[in-house]
C-alpha positions in Angstrom: 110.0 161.1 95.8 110.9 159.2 99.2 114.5 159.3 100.3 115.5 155.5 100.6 118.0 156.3 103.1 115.4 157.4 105.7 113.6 154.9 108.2 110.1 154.4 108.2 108.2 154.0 111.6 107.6 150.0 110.4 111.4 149.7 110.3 111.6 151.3 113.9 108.7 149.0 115.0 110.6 145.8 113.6 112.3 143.6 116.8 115.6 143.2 114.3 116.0 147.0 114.3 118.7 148.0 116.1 119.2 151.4 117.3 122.8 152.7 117.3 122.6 152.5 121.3 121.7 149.1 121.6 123.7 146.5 122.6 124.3 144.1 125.2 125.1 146.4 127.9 122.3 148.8 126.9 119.8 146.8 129.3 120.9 147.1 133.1 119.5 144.3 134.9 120.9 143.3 138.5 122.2 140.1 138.8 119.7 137.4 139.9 120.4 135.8 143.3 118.0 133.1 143.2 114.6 132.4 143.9 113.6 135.2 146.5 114.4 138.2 143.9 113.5 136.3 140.7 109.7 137.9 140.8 111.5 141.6 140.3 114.2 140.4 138.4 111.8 138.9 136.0 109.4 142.1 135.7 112.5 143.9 135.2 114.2 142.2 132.4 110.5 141.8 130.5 110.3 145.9 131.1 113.5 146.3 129.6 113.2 143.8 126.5 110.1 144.7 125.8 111.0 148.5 125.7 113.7 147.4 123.2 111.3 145.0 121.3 113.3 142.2 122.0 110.5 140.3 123.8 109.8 138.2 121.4 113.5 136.2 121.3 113.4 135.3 124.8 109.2 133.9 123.6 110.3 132.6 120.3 107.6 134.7 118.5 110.5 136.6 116.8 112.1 133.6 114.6 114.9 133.9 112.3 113.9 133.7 108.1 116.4 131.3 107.0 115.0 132.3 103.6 116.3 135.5 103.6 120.3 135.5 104.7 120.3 139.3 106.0 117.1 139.2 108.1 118.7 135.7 109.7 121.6 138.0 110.1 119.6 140.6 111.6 118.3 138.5 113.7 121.2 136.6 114.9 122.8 140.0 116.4 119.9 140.5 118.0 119.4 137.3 119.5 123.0 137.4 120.6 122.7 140.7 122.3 119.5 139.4 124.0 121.1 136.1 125.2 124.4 138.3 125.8 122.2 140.1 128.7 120.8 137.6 130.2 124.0 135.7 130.2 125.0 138.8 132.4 122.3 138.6 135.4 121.0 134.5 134.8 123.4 132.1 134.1 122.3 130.2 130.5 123.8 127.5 128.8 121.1 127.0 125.9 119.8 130.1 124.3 117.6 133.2 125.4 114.8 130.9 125.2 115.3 128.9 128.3 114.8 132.3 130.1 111.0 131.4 129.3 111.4 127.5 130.2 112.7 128.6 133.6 109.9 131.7 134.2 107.6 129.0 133.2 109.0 126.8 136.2 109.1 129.4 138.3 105.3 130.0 137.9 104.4 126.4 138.6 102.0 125.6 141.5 100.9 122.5 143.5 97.9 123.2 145.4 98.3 127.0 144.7 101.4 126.6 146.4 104.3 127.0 144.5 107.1 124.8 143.9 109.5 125.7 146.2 106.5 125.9 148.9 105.1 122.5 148.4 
């Protein structure tokens, strides 16, 4: 018989599994100064979040089941932990998710020049 208590490798691989080290000062990222350092700043944070699993909140591939009031719990922590370190090194107002709206500005181009080029 399977002790309940024990965590399967599914439950590690889950993004709303927290470990007891994670939290929002778990991921070091450097502050963003602005457009010149956002390139590293940007494969840093993605390193990081995706080493944690926590990729998928700053996407929005990792959505909350409202059906279900302790995975929307779960995943409330770990959205807040998420948005809680980028609130740390990029200044939000809106969520973890406009930390893709603004890499996807970022990443625009005008005549393969990009934005802040042209």
């Amino acid at each position: 018989m399977a002790d309940s208590n024990k965590l399967s490798f599914a439950d590690i691989q889950n993004p709303l599994f927290l470990h007891p080290s994670d939290n929002a000062s778990s991921i070091s990222i450097d502050r963003l100064q602005g457009a010149s350092d956002y390139k590293s700043w940007d494969r840093s944070m993605e390193i990081h979040l995706s080493a944690k699993r926590k990729m998928g909140f700053v996407l929005g591939t990792t959505i909350s089941d409202t059906s279900n009031e302790f995975k929307s719990e779960l995943w409330q922590i770990c959205n807040n932990m998420v948005l809680k370190q980028l609130e740390t090194s990029f200044a939000l107002t809106n969520g973890s998710r406009n930390y893709k709206l603004n890499k996807d500005l970022y990443e625009l181009k005008q005549h393969s020049a990009s934005i802040n080029e042209y």
